[in-house]
TORZASE-272473 format. One line per field, with one value per residue (C-alpha): x, y, z; residue number from 1. Coordinates in pm, whole numbers, plus 50000, padded with zeros to 5 digits. Example, Ala and Ser with C-alpha at 12.3 -4.5 7.8 and 13.67 -1.06 7.14 Angstrom:
BEGIN
px: [51230,51367]
py: [49550,49894]
pz: [50780,50714]
pos: [1,2]
END
This chain:
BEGIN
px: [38740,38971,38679,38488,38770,38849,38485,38483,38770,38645,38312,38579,38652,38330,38271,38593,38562,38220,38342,38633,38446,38166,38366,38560,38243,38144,38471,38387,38018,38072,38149,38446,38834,38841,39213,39127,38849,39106,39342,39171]
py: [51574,51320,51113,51114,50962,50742,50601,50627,50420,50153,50151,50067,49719,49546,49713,49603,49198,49208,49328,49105,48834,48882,48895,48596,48406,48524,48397,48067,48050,48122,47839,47776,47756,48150,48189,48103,48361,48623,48542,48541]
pz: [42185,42288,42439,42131,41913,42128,42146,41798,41769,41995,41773,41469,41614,41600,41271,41146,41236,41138,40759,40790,40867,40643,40337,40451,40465,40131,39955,40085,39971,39620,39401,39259,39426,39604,39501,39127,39144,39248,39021,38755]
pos: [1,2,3,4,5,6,7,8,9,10,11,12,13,14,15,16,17,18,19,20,21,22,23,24,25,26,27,28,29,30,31,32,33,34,35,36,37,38,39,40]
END
């Protein structure tokens, strides 16, 4: 059991950056300022 969550763990990280750094890149390809977006 303990093997299994730690593997699932580990799979976490890649998934994790990838969403990270997906949205990230998203924010910046809209138009428009990102912060003014989120504010509002």
């Amino acid at each position: 059991m303990g093997r299994y969550v730690a593997r699932r763990l580990l799979q976490m990280i890649p998934v994790f950056i990838g969403s990270t750094l997906l949205v990230f890149l998203m924010m910046y390809a809209l138009p428009g300022d990102p912060v003014r977006a989120l504010a509002g």
